[in-house]
C-alpha positions in Angstrom: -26.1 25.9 25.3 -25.3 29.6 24.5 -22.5 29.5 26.9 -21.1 26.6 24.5 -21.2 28.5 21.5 -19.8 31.4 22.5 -16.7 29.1 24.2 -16.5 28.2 20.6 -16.4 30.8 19.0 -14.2 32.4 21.3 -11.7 29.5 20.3 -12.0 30.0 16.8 -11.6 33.5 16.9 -8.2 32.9 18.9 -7.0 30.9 16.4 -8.2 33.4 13.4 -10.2 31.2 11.9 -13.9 32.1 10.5 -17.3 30.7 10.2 -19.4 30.7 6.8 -22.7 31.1 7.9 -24.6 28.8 5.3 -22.1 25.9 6.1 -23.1 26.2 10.0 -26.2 24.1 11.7 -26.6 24.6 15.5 -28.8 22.6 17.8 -28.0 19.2 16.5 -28.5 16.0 18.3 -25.2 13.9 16.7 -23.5 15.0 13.5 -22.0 13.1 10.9 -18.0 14.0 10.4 -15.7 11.8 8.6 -17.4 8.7 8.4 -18.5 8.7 12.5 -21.4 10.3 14.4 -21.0 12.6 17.3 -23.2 13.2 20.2 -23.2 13.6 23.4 -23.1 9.5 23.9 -19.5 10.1 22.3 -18.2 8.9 18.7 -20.1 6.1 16.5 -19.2 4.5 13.2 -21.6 5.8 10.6 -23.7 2.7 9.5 -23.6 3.5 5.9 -20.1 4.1 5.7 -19.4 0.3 6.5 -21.9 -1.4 4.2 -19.6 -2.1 1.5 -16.8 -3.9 4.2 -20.0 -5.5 5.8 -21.0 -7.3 2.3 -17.9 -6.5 0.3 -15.2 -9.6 -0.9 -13.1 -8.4 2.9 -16.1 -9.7 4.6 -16.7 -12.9 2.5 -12.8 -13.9 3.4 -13.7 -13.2 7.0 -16.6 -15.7 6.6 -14.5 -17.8 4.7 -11.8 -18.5 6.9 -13.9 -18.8 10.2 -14.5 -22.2 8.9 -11.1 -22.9 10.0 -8.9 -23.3 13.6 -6.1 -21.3 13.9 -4.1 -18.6 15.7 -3.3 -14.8 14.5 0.2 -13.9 15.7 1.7 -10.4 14.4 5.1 -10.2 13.0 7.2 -7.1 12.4 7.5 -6.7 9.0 11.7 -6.1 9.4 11.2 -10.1 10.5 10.4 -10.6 7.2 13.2 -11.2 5.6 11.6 -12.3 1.9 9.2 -9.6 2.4 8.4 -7.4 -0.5 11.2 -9.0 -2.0 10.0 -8.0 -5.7 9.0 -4.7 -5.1 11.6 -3.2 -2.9 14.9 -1.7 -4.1 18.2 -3.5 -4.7 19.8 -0.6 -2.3 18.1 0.9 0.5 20.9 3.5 1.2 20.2 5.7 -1.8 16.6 6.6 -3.6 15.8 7.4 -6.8 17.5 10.9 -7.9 13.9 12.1 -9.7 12.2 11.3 -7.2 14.1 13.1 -4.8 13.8 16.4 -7.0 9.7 16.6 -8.0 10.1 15.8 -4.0 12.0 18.9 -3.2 10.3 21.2 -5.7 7.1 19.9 -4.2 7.8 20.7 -0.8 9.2 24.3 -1.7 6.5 24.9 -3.4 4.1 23.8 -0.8 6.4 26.2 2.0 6.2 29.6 -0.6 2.2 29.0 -0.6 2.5 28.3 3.1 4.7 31.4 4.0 2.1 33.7 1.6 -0.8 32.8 3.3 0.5 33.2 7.0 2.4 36.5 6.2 -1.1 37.9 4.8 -3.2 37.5 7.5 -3.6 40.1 10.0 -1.8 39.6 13.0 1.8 39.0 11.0 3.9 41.9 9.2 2.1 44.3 6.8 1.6 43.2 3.5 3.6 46.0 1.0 2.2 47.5 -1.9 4.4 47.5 -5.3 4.8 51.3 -5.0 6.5 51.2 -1.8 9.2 49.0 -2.3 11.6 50.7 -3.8 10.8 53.3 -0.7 11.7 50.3 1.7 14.5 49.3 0.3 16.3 52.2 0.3 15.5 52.9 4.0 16.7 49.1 5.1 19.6 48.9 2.8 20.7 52.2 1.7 20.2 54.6 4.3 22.7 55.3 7.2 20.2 52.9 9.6 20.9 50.5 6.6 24.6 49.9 6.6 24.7 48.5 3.7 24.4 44.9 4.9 23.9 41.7 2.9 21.2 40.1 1.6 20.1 38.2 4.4 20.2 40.6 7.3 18.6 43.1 5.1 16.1 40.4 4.2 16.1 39.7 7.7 15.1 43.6 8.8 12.5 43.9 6.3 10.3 40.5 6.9 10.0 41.9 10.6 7.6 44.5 9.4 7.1 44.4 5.9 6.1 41.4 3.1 5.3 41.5 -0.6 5.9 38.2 -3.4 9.3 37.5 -4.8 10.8 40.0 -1.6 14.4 37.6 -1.5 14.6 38.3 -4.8 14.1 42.0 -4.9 16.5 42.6 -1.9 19.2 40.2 -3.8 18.9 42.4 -6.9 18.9 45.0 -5.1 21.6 44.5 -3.4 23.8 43.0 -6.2 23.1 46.2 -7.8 24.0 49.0 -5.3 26.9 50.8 -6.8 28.1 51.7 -2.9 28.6 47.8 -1.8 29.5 46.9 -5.5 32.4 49.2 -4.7 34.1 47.9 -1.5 34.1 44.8 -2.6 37.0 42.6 -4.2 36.6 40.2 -7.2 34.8 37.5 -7.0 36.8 33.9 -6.9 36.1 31.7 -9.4 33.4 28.4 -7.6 34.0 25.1 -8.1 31.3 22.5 -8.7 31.0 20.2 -5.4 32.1 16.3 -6.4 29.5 13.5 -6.1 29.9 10.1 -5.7 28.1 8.0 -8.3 26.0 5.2 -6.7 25.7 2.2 -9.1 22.4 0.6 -7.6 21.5 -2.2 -10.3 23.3 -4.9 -12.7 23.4 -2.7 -16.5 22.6 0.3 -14.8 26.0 2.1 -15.6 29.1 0.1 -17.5 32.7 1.1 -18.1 34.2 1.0 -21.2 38.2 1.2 -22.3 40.7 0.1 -24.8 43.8 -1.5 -23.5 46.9 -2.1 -26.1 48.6 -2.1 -28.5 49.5 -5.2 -27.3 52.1 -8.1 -29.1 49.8 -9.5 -32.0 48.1 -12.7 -31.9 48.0 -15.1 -34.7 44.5 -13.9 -35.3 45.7 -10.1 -36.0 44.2 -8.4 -32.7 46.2 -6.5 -31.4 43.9 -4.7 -28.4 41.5 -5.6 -26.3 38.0 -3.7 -25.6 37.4 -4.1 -21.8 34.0 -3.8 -20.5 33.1 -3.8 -16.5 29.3 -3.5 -14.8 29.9 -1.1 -12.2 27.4 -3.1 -9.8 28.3 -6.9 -10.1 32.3 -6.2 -11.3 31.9 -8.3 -14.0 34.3 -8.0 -16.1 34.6 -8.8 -20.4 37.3 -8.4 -22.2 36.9 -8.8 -26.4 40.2 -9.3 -28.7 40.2 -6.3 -31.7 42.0 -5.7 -34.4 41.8 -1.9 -34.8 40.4 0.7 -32.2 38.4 2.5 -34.8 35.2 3.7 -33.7 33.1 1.3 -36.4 34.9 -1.9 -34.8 34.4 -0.7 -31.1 30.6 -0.4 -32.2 30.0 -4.1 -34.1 31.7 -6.0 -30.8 30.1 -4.2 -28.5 26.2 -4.5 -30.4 27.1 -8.6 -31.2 29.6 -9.2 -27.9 28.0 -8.4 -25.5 24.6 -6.2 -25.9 23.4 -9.4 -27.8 24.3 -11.6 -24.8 23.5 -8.9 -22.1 21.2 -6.5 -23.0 21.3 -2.6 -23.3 22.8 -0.8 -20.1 21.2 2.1 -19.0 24.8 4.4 -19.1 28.2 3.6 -20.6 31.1 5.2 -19.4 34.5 6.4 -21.2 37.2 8.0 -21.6 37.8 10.6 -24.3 38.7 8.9 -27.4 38.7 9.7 -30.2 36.7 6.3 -31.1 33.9 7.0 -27.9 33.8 10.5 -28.5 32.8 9.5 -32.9 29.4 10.6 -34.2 29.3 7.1 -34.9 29.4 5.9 -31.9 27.1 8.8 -30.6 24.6 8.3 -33.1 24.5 4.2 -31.9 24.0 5.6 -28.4 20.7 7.6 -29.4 19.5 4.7 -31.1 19.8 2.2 -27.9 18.7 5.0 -25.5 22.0 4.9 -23.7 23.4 7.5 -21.7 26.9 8.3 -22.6 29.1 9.9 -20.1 33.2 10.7 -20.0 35.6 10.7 -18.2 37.6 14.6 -17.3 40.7 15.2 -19.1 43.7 14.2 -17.5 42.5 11.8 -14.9 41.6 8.5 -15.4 40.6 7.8 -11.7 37.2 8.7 -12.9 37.1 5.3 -15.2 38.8 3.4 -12.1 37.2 0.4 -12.6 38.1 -0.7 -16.1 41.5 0.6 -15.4 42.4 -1.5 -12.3 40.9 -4.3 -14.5 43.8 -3.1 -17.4 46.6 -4.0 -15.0 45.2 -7.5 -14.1 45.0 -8.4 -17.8 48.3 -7.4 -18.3 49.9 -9.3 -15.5 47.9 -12.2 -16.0 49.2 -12.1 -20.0 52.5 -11.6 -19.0 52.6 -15.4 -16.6 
């Protein structure tokens, strides 16, 4: 029995791990972990842990449907084609951007508590008080065993013997800041912002919005036409106007087609003057619609409605 222990606790020491003395009980027959009970006959369910499935409304279906004959067969779920047909997504191919970042901050958050813990133990790289950084850094970056490198193999030299909190950070300041490297460098070029692609991934969800005209006047007195698309479906609306000022655009687009359609979660333009109105701004705060614009100078960013333009225009011209 000693023999076992101190196997055990050999293990545990090899992986760095330590005993609290009050938690520990030696000398037991079975032990209860996790819902089972060990022993040296193996690994039991714990009889209390199952009362409630033994008298619960599971086991009342159980005893329910043994009144009747039939077969259990398992089917893959992706055999189901109507499966979790409410529930799931319209598009599998993108998720949900929020998500996606409370995801992201979650798991960095989780690796900067990991990384702390690990580089503090005692068998990884010395944990450096704040008076010595500045000592360090000099010696990694600035001294002639330095070189003046970047940020990442300096980074890279320190974290193989030293580590302290916010350490990328103080070498990138540090670095950013030493007059020597400052020096030798050329100006910086000016960074462009990466382009996304916006996926539409329900009906309402985003919806394009343009004026096309002046076109020959009807016997009404319109003389444009306000052109609405659904970026999902493609379906397309086009309402006769008689002016493009920013109080008409509003009234057809509450009565024409909100009324019919509902409110769309984003509506898309380009800059005119009649989109771009504190009218129509103050109308998209009171719906809760997000109101986006096209860039200056290109159109291919409202693509949509403006393919539809042509089409309208060849269609009125047969």
């Amino acid at each position: 029995m000693v023999e076992n222990l101190n196997m055990v606790f050999s293990r545990l020491k090899e992986a760095n791990l330590k005993l609290n003395p009050k938690k520990c009980i030696f000398f037991q027959k079975n032990v209860k972990y996790l819902g089972h009970i060990i022993s040296k006959e193996g690994v039991t369910t714990d009889p209390e842990k199952i009362i409630a499935d033994l008298e619960g409304q599971l086991a009342r279906w159980l005893e329910r449907l043994q009144e009747f004959e039939f077969e259990i067969i398992h089917r893959k779920g992706q055999s189901h084609g109507n499966a979790d047909g409410l529930s799931r997504r319209l598009s599998e191919a993108f998720g949900c951007e929020y998500c996606a970042k409370v995801e992201k901050k979650s798991a960095e958050e989780t690796q900067k508590m990991v990384t702390r813990i690990v580089l503090a133990s005692e068998n990884f790289e010395e944990w450096l008080p704040q008076d010595r950084i500045k000592e360090i850094l000099k010696e990694t970056h600035d001294s002639p065993f330095g070189g003046h490198f970047g940020v990442n193999k300096t980074l890279e030299k320190i974290r193989k013997r030293f580590f302290w909190a916010n350490c990328k950070q103080d070498v990138e300041k540090w670095c950013r800041t030493c007059k020597i490297c400052v020096s030798k460098k050329g100006p910086l070029g000016k960074g462009k912002s990466p382009l996304q692609i916006y996926n539409v991934e329900a009906p309402l969800e985003r919806v394009q919005m343009d004026i096309l005209g002046p076109l020959p006047l009807t016997k009404l007195g319109n003389k444009y036409l306000l052109v609405m698309v659904d970026c999902f479906t493609k379906w397309v609306e086009a309402f006769p106007i008689k002016n493009i000022r920013a109080k008409t655009v509003a009234e057809v687009f509450v009565n024409q087609f909100v009324s019919r359609h509902g409110v769309p979660v984003e509506i898309h333009t380009d800059q005119g003057k009649n989109f771009e109105s504190q009218l129509f701004a103050e109308l998209m705060r009171l719906l809760g619609i997000k109101k986006t614009r096209t860039t200056a100078l290109h159109p291919q960013s409202d693509g949509q409605v403006e393919r539809q333009h042509q089409t309208i225009i060849n269609y009125l011209a047969k």
